[in-house]
NUDRENBA-30011 format. One record per residue (C-alpha): residue in three letters; residue number from 1; z, y, x. Coordinates in nm, 3 decimals. Layout:
N
<pt ALA NUM <Z Y X>>
...
This chain:
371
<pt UNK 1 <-4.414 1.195 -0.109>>
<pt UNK 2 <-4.377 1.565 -0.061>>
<pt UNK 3 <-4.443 1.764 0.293>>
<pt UNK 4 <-4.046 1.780 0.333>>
<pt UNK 5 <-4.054 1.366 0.312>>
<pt UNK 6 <-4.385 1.360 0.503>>
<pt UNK 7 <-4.259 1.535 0.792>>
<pt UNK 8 <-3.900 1.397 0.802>>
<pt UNK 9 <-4.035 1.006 0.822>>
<pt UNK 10 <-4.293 1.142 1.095>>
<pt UNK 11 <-3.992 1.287 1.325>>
<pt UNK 12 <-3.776 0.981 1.240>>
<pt UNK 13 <-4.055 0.733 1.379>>
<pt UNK 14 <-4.088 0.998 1.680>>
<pt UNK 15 <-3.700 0.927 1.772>>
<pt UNK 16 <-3.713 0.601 1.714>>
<pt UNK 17 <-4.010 0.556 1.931>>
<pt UNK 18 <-3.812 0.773 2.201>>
<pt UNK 19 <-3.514 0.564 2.147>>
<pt UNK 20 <-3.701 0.239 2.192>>
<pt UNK 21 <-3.840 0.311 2.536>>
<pt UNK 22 <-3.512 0.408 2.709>>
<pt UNK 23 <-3.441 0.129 2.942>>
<pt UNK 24 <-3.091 0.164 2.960>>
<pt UNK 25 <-2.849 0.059 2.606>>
<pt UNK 26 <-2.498 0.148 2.604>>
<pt UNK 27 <-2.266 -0.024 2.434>>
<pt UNK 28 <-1.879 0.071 2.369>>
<pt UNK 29 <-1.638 -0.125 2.108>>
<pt UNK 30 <-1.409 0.206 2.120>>
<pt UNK 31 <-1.612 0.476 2.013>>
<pt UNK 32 <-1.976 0.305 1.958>>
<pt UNK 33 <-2.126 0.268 1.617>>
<pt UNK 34 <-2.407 -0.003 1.553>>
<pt UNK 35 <-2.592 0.266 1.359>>
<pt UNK 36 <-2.596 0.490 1.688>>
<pt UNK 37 <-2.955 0.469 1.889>>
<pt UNK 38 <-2.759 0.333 2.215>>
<pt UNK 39 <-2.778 0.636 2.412>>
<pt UNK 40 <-2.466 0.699 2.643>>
<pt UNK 41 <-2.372 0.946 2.399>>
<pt UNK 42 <-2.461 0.765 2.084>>
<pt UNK 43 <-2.366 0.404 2.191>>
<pt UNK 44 <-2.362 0.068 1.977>>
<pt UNK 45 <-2.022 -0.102 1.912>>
<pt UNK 46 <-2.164 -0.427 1.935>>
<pt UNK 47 <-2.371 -0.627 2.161>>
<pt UNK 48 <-2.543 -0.830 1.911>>
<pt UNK 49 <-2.666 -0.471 1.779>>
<pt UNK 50 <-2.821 -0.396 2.167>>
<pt UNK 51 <-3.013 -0.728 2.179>>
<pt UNK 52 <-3.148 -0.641 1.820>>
<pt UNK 53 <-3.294 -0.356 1.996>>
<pt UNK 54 <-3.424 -0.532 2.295>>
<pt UNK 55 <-3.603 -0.791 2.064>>
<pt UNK 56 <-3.771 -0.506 1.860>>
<pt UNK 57 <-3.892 -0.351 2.160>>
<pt UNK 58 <-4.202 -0.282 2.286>>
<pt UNK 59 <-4.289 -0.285 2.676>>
<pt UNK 60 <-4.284 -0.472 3.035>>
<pt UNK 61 <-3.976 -0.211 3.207>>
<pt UNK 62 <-3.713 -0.357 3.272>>
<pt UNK 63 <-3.399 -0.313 3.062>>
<pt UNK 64 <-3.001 -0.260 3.130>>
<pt UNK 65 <-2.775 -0.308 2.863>>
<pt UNK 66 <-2.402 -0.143 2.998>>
<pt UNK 67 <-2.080 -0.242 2.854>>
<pt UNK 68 <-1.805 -0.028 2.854>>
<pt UNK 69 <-1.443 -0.157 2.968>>
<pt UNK 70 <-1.333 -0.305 2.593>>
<pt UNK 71 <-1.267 -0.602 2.387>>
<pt UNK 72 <-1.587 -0.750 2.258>>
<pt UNK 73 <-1.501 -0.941 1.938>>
<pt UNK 74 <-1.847 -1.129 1.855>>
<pt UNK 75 <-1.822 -1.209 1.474>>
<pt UNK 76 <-2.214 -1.295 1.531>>
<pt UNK 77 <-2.378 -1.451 1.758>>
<pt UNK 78 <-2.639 -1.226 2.043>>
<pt UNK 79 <-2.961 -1.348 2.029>>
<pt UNK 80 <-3.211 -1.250 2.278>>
<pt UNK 81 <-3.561 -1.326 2.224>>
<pt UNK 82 <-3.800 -1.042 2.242>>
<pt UNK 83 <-4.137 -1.086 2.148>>
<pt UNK 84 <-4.347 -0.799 2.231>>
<pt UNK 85 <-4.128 -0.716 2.549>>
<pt UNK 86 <-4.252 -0.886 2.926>>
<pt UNK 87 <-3.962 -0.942 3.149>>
<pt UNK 88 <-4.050 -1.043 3.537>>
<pt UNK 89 <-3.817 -1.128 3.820>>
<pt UNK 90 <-3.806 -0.765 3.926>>
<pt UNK 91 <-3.791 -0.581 3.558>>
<pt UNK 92 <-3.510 -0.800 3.434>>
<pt UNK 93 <-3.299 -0.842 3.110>>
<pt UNK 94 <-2.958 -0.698 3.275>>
<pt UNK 95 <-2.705 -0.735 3.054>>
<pt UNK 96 <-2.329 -0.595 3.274>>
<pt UNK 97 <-2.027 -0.461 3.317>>
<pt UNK 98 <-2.031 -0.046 3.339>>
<pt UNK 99 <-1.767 -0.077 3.626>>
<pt UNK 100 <-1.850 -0.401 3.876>>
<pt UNK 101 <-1.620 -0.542 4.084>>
<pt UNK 102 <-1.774 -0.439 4.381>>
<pt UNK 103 <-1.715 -0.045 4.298>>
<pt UNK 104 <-1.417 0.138 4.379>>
<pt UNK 105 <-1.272 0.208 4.127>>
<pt UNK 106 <-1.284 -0.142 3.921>>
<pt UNK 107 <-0.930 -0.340 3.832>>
<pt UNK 108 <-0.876 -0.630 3.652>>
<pt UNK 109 <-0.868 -0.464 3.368>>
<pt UNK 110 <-1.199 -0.310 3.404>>
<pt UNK 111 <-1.401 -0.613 3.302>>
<pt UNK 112 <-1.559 -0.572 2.933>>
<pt UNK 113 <-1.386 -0.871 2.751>>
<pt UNK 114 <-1.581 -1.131 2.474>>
<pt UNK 115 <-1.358 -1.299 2.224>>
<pt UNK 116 <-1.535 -1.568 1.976>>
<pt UNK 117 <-1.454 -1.485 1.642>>
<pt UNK 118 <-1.795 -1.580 1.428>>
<pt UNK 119 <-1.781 -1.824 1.149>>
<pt UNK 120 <-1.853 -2.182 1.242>>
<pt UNK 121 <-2.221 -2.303 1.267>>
<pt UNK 122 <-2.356 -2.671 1.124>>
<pt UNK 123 <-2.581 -2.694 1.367>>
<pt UNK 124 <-2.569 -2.824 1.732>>
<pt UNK 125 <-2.874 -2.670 1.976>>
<pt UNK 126 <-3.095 -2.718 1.624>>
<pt UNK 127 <-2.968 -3.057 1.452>>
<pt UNK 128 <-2.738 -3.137 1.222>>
<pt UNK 129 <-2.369 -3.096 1.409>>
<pt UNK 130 <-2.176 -3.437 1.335>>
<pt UNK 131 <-1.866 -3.276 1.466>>
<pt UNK 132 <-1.764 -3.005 1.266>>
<pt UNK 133 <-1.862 -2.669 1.383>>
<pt UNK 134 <-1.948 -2.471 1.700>>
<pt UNK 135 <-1.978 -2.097 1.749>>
<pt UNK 136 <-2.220 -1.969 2.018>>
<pt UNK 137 <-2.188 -1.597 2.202>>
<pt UNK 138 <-2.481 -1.524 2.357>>
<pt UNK 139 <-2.823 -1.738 2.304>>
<pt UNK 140 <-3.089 -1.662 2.550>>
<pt UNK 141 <-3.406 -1.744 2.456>>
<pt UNK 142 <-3.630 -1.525 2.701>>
<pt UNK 143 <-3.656 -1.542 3.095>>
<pt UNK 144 <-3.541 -1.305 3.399>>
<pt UNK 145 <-3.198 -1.258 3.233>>
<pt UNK 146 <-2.879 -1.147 3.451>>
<pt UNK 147 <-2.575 -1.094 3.315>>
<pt UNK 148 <-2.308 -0.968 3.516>>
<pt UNK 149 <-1.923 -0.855 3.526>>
<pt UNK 150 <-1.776 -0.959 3.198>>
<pt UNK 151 <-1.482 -1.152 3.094>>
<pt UNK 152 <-1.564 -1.438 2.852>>
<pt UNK 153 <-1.302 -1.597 2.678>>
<pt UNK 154 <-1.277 -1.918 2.418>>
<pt UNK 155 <-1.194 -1.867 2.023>>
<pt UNK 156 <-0.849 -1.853 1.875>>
<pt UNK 157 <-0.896 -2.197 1.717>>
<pt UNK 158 <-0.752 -2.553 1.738>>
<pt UNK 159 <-1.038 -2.772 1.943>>
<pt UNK 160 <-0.924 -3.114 1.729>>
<pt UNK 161 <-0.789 -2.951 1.389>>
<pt UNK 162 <-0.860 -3.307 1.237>>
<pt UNK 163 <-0.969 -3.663 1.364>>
<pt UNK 164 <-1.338 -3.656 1.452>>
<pt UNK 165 <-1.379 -3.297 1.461>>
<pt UNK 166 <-1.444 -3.065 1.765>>
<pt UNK 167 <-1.424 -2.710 1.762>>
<pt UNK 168 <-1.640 -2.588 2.034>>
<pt UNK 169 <-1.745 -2.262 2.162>>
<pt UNK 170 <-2.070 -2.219 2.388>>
<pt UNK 171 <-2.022 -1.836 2.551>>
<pt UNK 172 <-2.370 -1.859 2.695>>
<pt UNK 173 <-2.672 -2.092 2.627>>
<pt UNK 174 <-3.044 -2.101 2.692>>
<pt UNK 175 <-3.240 -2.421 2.447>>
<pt UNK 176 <-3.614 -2.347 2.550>>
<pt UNK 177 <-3.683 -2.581 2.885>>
<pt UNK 178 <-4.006 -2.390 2.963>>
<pt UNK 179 <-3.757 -2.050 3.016>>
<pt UNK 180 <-3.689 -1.933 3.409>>
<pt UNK 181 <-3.470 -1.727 3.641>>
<pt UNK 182 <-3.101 -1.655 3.438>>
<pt UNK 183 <-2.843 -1.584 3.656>>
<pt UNK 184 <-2.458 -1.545 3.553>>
<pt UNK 185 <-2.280 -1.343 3.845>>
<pt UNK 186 <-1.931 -1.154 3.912>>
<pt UNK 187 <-1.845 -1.302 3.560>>
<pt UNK 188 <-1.507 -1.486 3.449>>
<pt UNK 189 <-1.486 -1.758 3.209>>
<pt UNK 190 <-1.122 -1.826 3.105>>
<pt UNK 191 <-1.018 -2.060 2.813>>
<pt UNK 192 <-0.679 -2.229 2.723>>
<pt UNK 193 <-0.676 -2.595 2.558>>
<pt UNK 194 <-0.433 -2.485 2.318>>
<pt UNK 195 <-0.437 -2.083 2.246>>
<pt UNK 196 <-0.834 -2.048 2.295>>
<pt UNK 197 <-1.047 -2.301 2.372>>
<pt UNK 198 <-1.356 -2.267 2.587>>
<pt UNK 199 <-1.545 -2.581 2.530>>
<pt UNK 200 <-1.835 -2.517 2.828>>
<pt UNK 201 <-1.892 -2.178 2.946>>
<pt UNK 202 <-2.280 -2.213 3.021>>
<pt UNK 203 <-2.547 -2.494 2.866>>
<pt UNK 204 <-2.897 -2.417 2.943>>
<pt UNK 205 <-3.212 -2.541 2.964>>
<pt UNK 206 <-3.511 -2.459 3.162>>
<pt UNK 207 <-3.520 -2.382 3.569>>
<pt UNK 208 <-3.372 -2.110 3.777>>
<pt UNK 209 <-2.988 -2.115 3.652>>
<pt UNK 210 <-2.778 -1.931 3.933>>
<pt UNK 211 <-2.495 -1.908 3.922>>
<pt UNK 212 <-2.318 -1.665 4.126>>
<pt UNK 213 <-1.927 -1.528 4.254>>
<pt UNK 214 <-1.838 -1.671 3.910>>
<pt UNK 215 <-1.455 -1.796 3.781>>
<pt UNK 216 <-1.454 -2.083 3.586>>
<pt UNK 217 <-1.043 -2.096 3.466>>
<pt UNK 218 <-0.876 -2.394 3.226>>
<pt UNK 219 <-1.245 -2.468 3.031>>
<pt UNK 220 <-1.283 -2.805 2.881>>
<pt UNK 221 <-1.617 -2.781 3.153>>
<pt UNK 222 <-1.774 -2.506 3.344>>
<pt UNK 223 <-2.139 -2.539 3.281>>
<pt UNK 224 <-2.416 -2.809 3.191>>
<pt UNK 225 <-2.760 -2.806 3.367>>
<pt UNK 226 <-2.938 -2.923 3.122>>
<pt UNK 227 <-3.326 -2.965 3.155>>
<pt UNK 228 <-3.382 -3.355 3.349>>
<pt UNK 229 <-3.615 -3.225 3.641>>
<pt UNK 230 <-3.529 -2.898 3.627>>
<pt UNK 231 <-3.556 -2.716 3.918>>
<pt UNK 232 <-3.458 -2.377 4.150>>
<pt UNK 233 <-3.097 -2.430 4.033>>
<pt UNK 234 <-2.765 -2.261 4.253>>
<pt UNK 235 <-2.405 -2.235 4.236>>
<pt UNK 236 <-2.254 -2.000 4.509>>
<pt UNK 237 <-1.908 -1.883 4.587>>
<pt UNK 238 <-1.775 -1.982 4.246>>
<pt UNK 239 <-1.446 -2.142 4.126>>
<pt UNK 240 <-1.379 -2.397 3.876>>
<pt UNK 241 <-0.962 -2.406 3.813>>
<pt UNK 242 <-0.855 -2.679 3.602>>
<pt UNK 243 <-1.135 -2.794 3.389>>
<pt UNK 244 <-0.974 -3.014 3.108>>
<pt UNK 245 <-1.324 -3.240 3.086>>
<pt UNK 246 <-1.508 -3.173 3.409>>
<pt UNK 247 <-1.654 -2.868 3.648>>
<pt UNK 248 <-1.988 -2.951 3.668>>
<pt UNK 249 <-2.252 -3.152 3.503>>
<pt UNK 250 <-2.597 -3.229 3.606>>
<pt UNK 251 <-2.846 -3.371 3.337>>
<pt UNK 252 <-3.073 -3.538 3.620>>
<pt UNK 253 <-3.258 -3.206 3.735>>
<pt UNK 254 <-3.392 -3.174 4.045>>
<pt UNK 255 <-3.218 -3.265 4.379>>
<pt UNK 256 <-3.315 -2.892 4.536>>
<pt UNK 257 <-3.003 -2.792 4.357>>
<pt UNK 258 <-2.806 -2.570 4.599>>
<pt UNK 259 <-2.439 -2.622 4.579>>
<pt UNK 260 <-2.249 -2.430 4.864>>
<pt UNK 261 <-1.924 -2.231 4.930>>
<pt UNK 262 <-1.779 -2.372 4.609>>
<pt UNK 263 <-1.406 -2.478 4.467>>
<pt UNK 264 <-1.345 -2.722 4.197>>
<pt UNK 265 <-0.995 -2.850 4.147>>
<pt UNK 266 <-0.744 -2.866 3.980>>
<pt UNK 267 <-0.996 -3.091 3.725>>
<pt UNK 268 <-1.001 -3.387 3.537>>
<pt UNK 269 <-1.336 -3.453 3.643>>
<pt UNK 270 <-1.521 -3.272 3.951>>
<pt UNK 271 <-1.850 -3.340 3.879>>
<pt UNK 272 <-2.079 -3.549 3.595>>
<pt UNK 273 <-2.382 -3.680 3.646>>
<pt UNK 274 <-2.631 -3.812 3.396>>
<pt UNK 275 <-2.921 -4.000 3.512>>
<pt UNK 276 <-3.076 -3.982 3.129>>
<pt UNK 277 <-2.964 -3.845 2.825>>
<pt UNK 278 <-2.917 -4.061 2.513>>
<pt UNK 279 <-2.705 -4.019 2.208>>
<pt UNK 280 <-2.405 -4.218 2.307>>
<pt UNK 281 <-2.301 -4.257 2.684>>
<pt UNK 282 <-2.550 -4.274 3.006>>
<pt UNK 283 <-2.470 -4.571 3.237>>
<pt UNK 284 <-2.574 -4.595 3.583>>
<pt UNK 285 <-2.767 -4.938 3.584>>
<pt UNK 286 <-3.102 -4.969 3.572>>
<pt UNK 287 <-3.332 -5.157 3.462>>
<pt UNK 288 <-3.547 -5.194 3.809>>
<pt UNK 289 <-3.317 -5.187 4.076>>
<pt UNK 290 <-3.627 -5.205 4.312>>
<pt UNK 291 <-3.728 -4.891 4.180>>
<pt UNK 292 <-3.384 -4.711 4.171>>
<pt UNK 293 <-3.337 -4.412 4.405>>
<pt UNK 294 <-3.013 -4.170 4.334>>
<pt UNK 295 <-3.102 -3.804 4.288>>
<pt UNK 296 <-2.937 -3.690 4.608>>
<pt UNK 297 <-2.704 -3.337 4.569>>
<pt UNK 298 <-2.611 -3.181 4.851>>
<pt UNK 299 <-2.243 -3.034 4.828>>
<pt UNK 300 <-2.229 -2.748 5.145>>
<pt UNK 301 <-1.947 -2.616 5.289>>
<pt UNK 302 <-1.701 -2.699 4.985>>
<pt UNK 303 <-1.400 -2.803 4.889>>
<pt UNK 304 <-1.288 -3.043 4.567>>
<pt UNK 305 <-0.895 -3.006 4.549>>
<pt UNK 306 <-0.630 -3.210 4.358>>
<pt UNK 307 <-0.923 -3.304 4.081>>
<pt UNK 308 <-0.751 -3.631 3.914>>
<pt UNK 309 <-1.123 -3.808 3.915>>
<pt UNK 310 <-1.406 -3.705 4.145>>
<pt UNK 311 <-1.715 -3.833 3.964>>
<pt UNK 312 <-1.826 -3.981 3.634>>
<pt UNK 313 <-2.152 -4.021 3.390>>
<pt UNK 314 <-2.150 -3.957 3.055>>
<pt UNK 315 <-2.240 -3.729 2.735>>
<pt UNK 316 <-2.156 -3.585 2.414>>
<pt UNK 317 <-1.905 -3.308 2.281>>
<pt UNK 318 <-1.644 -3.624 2.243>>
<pt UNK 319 <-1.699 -3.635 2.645>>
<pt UNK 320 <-1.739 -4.046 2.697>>
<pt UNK 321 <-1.721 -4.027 3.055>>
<pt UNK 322 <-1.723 -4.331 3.254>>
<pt UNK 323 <-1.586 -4.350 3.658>>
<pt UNK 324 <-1.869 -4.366 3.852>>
<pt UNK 325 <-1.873 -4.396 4.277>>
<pt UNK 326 <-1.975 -4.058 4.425>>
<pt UNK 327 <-2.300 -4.213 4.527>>
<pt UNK 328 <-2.501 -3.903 4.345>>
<pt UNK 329 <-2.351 -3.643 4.606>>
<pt UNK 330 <-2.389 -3.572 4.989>>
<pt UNK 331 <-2.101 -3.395 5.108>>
<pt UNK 332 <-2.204 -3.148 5.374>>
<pt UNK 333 <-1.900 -3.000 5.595>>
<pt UNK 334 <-1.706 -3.032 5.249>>
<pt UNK 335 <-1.319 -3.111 5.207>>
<pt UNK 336 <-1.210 -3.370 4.936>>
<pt UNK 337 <-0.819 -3.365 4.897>>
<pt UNK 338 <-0.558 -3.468 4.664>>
<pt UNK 339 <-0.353 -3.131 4.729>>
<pt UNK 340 <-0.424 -2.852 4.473>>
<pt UNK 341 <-0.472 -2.524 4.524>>
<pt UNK 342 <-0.273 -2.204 4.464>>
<pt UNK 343 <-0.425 -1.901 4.291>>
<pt UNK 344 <-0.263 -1.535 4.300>>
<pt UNK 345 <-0.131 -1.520 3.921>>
<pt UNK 346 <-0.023 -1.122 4.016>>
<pt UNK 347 <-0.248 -0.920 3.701>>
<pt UNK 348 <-0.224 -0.620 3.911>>
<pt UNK 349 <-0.386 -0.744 4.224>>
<pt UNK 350 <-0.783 -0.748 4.205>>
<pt UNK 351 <-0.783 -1.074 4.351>>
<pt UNK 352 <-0.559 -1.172 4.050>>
<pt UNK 353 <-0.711 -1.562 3.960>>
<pt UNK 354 <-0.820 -1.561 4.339>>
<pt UNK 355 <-0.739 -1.835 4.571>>
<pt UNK 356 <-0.352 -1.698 4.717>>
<pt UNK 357 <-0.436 -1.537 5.057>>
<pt UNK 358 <-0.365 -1.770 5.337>>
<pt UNK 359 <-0.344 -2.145 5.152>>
<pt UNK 360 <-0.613 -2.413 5.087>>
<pt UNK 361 <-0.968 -2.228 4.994>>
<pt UNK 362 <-0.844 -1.890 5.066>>
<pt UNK 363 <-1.176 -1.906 5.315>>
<pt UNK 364 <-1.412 -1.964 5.093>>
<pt UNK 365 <-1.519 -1.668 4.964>>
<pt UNK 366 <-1.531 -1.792 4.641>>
<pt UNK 367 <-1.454 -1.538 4.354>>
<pt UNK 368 <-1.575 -1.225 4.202>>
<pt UNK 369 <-1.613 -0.993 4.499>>
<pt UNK 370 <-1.942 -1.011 4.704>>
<pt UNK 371 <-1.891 -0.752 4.953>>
């Protein structure tokens, strides 16, 4: 190696050094390259190419990865799993929209959009996938993660292209139960049963899921908490709109759950609640009745509107839910009606997927908007 090659590897390890320790990425699908370094003038396209960065890096700041306004098609999955990087509860993994809905000059068309296009894996959460293929956005596999102010949406696929198979997408998942803190705020989740299916916005393991001013709207189910005596869990302010399977399910974690200032209707199923976990379908007798206490959730403040069932137990992609009594839930100031709700379907209003001003749950607060 000559002098010329000498110094030229020496000032490319210098900028890459440089370009490692920058705590904020920038990513743009217009104009970014996934060659770029991530700068705001040199931005990735992709965020798949951010989190490689993140992983490689080197540190215990905190890091913010900003998405531009866009369409995000993911032909690969994000995986997030750095090994030489520290995240705490205060220097966080921030992955979020440039423009939030909170700032003044945000619209509904603001909100960086994901579309799942990535081949189909074999695999389901690490064994062999008996159904025929998932796809899976964003895998989280360190703690202290936010993510914040995106639109998520399903895959253009059919869900049942054949008898026995289920095509399922999983936007966000965490596998590792010994992972903490990830919260999901300010985010919509939209899906359609038959143009883009959304098989279960958020599956994750491990304590500390919050989930925040969220819209769940037309998934097949909102979000699984996963991890059986998991704990520090929350769901605030959120809506689930007609959930084709169910709105939420609780794998038998931890009664401290807080559940308040919620909306699910418009659902097959409200709410699922497994006891245990086995391969088939989870039933609620047990074997020592002596012994048997519910796990007790408290439901604040709420309202579960024109849902055909209210609760059920169950598991598996196929969903083999059985009608169970609500005996698992305390409800707490909480309304339970058969009348649906309206939303605001007007795409130029920023309350556009919003309960409509002035009908059932308008009060709420539920939605994107925290201030």
């Amino acid at each position: 190696m000559n002098l010329k090659q000498i110094l030229l590897t020496v000032l490319v390890v210098l900028f890459m050094n440089k370009a490692m320790s920058q705590t904020t990425i920038y990513v743009n699908s217009s104009i970014g390259i996934d060659t770029n370094v991530g700068s705001k003038e040199s931005p990735f396209k992709t965020l798949a190419a951010a989190a490689r960065k993140v992983n490689e890096s080197v540190g215990k700041e905190g890091v913010t990865i900003l998405l531009a306004s866009g369409v995000y098609a993911f032909e690969e999955t994000t995986v997030l799993q750095p090994t030489k990087r520290t995240f705490t509860k205060e220097n966080r993994l921030t992955i979020r929209a440039e423009i939030l809905p909170d700032d003044a000059d945000w619209n509904t068309g603001s909100m960086p959009t994901i579309i799942h296009t990535m081949p189909l894996q074999d695999n389901w959460f690490g064994v062999k996938d008996k159904f025929g293929g998932a796809m899976y956005g964003i895998k989280i596999e360190t703690s202290h993660v936010t993510i914040q102010g995106l639109k998520i949406l399903g895959a253009p696929v059919v869900e049942h292209p054949k008898e026995g198979q289920i095509i399922r997408a999983y936007p966000i998942s965490r596998t590792n139960p010994a992972l903490d803190d990830l919260e999901i705020t300010q985010c919509l989740f939209a899906g359609d049963e038959v143009t883009s299916p959304n098989h279960l916005g958020i599956i994750a393991n491990g304590n500390g899921i919050v989930i925040d001013h969220c819209i769940f709207y037309h998934l097949k189910q909102a979000i699984v908490y996963w991890s059986r005596k998991s704990t520090g869990h929350v769901m605030r302010n959120t809506l689930i709109y007609g959930g084709y399977g169910c709105g939420v399910w609780t794998s038998a974690i931890a009664n401290d759950f807080i559940f308040e200032n919620n909306i699910i209707a418009n659902s097959n199923y409200a709410w699922i609640s497994q006891l245990d976990r086995d391969e088939n379908q989870q039933e609620l007798e047990l074997k020592d009745s002596k012994k048997a206490e519910p796990i007790l959730y408290q439901v604040n403040n709420s309202l579960f509107a024109g849902n055909k069932k209210l609760t059920g137990t169950g598991g598996g992609p196929q969903l083999n839910f059985k009608d169970i009594d609500p005996i698992l839930l305390k409800f707490n100031n909480t309304k339970i009606t058969e009348q649906p709700i309206e939303l605001n379907f007007d795409d130029h209003s920023k309350y556009f997927l919003h309960p409509k001003t002035g009908t059932l749950g308008a009060d709420k607060g539920v939605g994107l908007f925290k201030k």
